[in-house]
Each structure stands twice: as structure tokens, then as C-alpha cells.
NUROBA-21058 format. One line per field, with one value per residue: x, y, z of N, C-alpha, C, O in turn; residue number from 0. Coordinates in steps of 0.1 Angstrom, whole numbers, plus 2048, in hexadecimal, padded with zeros to 3 digits. Layout:
REM residues N
nc1 = (X;...)
nc2 = (Y;...)
nc3 = (Z;...)
cac1 = (X;...)
cac2 = (Y;...)
cac3 = (Z;...)
cc1 = (X;...)
cc2 = (Y;...)
cc3 = (Z;...)
oc1 = (X;...)
oc2 = (Y;...)
oc3 = (Z;...)
nr = (NUM;...)
***
This chain:
REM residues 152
nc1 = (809;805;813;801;7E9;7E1;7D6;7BE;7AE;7AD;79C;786;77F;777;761;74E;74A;73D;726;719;718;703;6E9;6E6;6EA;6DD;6DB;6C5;6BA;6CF;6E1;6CB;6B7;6C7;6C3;6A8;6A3;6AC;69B;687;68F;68F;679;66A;671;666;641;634;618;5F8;5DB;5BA;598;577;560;558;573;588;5A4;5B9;5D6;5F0;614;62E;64D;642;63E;62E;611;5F6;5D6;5BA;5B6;5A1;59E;595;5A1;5B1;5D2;5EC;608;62B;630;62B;63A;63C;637;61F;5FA;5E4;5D3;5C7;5C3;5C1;5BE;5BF;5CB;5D1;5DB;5EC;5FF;5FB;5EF;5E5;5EC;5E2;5E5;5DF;5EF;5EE;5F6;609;61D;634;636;62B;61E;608;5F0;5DA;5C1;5AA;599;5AC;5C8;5DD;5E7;5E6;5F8;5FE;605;611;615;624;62F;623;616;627;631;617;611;5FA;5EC;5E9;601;618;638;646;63D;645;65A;647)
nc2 = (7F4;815;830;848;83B;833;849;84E;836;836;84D;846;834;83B;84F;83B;82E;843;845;82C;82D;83D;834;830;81C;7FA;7D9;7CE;7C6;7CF;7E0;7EC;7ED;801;819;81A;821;83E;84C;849;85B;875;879;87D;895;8AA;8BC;8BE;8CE;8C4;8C7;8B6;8B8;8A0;8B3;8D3;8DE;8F1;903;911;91B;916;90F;91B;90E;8FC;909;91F;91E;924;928;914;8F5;8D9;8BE;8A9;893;88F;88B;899;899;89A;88D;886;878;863;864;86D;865;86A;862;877;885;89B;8B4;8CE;8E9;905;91D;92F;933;916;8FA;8DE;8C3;8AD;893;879;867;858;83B;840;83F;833;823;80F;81A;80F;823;836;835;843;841;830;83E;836;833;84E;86F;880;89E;8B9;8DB;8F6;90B;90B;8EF;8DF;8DA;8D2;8B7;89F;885;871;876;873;863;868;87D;893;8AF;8B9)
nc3 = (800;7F4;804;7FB;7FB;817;825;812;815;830;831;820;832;849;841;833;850;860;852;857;871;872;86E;851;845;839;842;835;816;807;7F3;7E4;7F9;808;7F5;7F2;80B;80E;7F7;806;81C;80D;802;81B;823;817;811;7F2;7E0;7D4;7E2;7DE;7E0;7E3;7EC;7F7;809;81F;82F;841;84A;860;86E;875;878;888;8A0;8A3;89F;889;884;875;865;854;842;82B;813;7F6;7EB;7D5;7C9;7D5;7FA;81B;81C;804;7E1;7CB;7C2;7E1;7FB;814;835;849;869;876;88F;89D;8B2;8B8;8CE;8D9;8C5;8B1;89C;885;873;851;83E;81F;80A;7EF;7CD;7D4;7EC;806;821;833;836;846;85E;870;884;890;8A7;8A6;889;87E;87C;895;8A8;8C3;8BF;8C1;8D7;8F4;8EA;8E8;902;90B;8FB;8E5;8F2;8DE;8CE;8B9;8B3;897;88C;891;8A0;882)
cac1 = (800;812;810;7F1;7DB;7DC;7D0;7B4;7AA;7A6;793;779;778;76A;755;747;748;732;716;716;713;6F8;6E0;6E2;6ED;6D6;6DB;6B7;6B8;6DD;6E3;6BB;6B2;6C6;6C1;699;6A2;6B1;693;67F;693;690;66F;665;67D;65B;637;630;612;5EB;5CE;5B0;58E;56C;55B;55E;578;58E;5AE;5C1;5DB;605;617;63B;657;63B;641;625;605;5EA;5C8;5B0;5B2;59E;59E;595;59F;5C0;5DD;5F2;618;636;62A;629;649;63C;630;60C;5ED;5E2;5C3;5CD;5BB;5C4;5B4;5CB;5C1;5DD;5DB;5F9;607;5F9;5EF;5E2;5EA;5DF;5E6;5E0;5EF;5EA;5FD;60E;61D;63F;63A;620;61C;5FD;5E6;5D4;5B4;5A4;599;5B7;5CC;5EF;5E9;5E4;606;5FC;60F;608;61C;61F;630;612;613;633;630;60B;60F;5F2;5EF;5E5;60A;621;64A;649;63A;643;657;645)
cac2 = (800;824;83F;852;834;835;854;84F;82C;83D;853;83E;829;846;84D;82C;828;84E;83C;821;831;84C;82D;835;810;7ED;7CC;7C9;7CC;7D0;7EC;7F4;7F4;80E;821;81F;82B;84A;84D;84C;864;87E;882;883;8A3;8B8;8B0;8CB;8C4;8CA;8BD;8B2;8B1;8A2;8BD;8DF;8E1;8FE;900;91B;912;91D;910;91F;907;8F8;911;92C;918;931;925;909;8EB;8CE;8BC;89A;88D;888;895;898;89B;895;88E;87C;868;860;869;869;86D;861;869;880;888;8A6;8BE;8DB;8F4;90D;929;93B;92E;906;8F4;8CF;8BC;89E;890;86A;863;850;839;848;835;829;81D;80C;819;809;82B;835;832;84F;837;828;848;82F;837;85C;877;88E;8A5;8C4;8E2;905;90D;8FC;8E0;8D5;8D8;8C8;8B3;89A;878;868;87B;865;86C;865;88C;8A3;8B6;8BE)
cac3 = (800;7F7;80C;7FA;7FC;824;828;80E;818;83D;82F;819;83C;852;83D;834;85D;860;849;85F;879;871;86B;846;83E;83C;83D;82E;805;804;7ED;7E0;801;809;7EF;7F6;81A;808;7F1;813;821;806;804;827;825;813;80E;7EC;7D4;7D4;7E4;7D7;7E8;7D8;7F3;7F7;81A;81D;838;844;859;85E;877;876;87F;894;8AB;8A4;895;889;878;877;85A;854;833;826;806;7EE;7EA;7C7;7CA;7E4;806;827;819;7FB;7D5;7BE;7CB;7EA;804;821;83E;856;86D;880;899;8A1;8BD;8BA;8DA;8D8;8BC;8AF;88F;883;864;852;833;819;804;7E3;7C7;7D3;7F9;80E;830;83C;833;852;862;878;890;899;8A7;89E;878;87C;882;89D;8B1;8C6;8B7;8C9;8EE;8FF;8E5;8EB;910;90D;8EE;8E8;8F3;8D1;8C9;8AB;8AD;889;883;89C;896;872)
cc1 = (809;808;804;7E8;7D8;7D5;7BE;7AB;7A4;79C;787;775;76F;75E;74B;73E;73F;723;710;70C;707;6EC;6D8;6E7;6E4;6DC;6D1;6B6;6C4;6DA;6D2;6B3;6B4;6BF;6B0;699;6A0;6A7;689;67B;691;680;664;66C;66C;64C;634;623;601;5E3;5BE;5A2;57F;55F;562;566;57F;59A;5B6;5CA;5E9;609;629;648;64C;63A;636;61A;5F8;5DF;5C3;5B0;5A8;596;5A1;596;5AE;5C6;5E9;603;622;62F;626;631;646;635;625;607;5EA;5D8;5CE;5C4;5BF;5B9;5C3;5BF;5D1;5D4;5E1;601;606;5ED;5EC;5E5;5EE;5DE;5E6;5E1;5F2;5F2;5FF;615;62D;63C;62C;624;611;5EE;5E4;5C3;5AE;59D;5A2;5C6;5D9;5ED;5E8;5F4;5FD;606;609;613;61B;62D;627;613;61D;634;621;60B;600;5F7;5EB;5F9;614;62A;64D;648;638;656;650;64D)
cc2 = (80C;82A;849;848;82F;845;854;83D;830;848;84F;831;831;84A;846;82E;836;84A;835;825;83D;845;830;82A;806;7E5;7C8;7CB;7CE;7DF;7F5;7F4;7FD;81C;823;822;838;851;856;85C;875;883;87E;893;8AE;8B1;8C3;8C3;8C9;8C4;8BF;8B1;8AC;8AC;8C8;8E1;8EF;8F9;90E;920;915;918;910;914;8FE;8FD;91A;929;921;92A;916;900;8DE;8C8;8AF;899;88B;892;892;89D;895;899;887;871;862;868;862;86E;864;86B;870;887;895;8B1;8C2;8E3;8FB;91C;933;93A;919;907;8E4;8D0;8AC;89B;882;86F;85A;845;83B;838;82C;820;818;80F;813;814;82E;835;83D;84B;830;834;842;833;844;863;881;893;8B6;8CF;8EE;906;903;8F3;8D7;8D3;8CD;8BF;8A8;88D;86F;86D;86D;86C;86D;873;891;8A0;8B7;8CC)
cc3 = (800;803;80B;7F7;809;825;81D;811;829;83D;82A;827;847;849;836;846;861;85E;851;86A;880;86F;859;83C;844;838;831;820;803;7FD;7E8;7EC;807;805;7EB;7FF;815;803;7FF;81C;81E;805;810;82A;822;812;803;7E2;7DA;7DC;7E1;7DF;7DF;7E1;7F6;809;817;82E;834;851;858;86C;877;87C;88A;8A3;8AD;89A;897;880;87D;865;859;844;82E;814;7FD;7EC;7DB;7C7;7D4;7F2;810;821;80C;7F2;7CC;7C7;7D4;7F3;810;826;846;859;87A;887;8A0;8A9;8C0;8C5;8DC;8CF;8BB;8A3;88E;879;863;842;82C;814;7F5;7DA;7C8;7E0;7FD;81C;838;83A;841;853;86D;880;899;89A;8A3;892;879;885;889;8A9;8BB;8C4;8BF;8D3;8F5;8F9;8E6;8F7;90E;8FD;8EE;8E8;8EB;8CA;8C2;8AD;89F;884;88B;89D;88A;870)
oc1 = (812;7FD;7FE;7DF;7CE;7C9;7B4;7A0;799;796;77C;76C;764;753;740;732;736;719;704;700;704;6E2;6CD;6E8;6E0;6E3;6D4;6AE;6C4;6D1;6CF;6A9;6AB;6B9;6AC;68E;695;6A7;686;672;690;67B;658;66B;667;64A;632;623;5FF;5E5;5B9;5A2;57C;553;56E;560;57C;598;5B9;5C7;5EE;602;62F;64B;651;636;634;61A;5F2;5E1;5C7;5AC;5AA;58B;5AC;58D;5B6;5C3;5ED;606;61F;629;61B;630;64F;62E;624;60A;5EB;5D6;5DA;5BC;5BE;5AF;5CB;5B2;5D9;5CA;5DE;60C;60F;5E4;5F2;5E2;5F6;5D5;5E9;5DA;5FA;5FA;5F6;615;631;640;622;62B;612;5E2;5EC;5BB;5B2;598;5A0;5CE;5E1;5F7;5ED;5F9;5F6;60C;5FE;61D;610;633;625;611;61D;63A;622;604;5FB;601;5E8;5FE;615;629;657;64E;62D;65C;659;64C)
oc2 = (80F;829;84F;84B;827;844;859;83D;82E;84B;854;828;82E;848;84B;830;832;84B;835;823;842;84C;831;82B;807;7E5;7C1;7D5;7D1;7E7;801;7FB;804;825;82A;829;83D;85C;862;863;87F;88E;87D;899;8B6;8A5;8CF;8B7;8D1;8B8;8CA;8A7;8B3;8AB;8C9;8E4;8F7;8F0;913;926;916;91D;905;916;8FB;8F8;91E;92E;925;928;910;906;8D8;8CB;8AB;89C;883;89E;887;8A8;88A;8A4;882;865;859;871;857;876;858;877;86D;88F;88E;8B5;8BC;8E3;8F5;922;93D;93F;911;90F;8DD;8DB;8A4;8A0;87C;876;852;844;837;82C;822;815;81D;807;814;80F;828;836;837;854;82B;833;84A;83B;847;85F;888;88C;8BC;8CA;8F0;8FC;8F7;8EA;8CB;8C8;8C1;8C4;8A9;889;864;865;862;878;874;877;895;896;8B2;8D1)
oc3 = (808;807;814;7F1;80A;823;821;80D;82D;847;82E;827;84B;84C;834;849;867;864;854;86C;88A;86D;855;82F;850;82E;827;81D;7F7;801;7E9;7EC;80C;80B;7E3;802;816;807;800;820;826;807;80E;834;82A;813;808;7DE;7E4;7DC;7E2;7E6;7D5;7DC;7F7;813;80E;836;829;85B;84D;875;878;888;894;8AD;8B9;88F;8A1;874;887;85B;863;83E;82C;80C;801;7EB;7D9;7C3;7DB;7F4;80E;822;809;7F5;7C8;7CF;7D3;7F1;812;820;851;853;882;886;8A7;8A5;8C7;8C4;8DF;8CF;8C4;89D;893;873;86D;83B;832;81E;7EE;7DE;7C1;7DF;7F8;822;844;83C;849;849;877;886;8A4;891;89E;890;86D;890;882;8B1;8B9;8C8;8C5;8D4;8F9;901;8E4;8FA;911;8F5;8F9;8E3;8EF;8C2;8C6;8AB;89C;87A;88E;89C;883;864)
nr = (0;1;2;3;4;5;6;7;8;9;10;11;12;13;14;15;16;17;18;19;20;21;22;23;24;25;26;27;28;29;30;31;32;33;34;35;36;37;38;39;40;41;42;43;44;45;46;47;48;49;50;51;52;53;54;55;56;57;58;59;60;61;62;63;64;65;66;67;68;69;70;71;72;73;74;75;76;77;78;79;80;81;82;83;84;85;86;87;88;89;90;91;92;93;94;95;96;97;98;99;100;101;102;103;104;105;106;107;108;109;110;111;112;113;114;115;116;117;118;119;120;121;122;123;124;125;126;127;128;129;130;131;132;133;134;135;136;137;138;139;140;141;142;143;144;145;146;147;148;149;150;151)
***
């Protein structure tokens, strides 16, 4: 081994051994399973795109960093773009209620056309993401509350 292939062999091994260790490697699917974590990963980053209702609802609702939730939503029916971790169209359920100091949201969505999550059910509060958003809501969060979406 010369001389300039220690220094870059210790370097392609930290950072191998970073990956590792950031839980950004599987056993499970070898390489396409990664690289469907990644997928995963990416678009739970945004949720952009339209929604659809076959009734007239309406929602008007902001909540800043989840810090300063202002307005009232509630809005059944599908959703057309990136969103809730996956892409297409998919049903989506939510209803907000923001105060300016504490805040609720509750969200269930759907499944889109790469992933299956299970969809949710609005009877069974495990399928629905809710969190309590605000000052007060992070001190009082609700006890239906999911780690999976809180922060939002």
C-alpha cells in the first residue's frame, strides 16, 4: 500500500463508518433497500401539491414552525402531489384548530403510488398523525399524540 492510499482508504472508511452509524445503512434489501429508505427519506422532507374535495370544505390554517398556529381546517378528501412520504393521489383527512399560543393537528394519510403505509382509519387514533403545536401544545400535547409528526 503507498503512502497516498492510507490516508484515502482512512478516509472512504469514516465515512462508510458515519453511514453506518447515522442509521442510514440496512441489512434489509441490500443496496435497493437502501436506496428506497432514501426515496422515503426525501419525500417526507415536503408535502407540495393540491387537494381535491368532491364537497365544498374550505381551511385556513398556518402554523409557523409549529410554534404560532393560527386558523381552523378541516378537510376530507384527496390529495394530488408529494406528501405524507409519498407521491400521486391519495385520500387525506385533517382538521387543525390553532390559537396563537396552543394548537391541534391531526392528520391521516393515505396511500400514494410508491409505498404502502397501512392508510388510516379515523376511528383508530394509531392511524392518524396528531400533535399539539403552540407553547401550550407542546407543554399540553394530546394523548392520541404520534412521534412520527411532531415536530411537522
Amino acid at each position: 500500500m503507498t503512502r497516498r492510499a492510507i490516508p484515502q482508504t482512512l478516509g472512504s472508511g469514516c465515512v462508510l463508518a458515519i453511514f453506518l452509524l447515522q442509521g442510514c445503512a440496512q441489512r434489509e434489501g441490500g443496496v435497493f433497500g437502501f436506496l428506497n429508505s432514501r426515496v422515503k427519506d426525501a419525500l417526507e422532507m415536503v408535502d407540495v401539491g393540491i387537494t381535491v374535495t368532491t364537497t365544498p370544505q374550505w381551511t385556513l390554517y398556518a402554523a409557523l414552525l409549529s410554534s404560532t398556529p393560527v386558523g381552523y381546517g378541516d378537510v376530507d378528501g384527496y390529495f394530488v402531489g408529494v406528501g405524507g412520504g409519498d407521491i400521486g393521489v391519495m385520500r387525506i383527512r385533517y382538521n387543525h384548530i390553532g390559537l396563537g399560543v396552543w394548537g391541534r393537528e391531526r392528520v391521516g394519510w393515505g396511500d400514494g403510488l410508491l409505498f404502502d403505509f397501512g392508510g388510516f382509519d379515523e376511528d383508530k387514533p394509531e392511524t392518524m398523525n396528531c400533535q399539539g403545536v403552540g407553547p401550550l401544545g407542546f407543554l399540553l400535547p394530546p394523548y392520541d399524540r404520534r412521534p412520527a409528526g411532531a415536530p411537522t
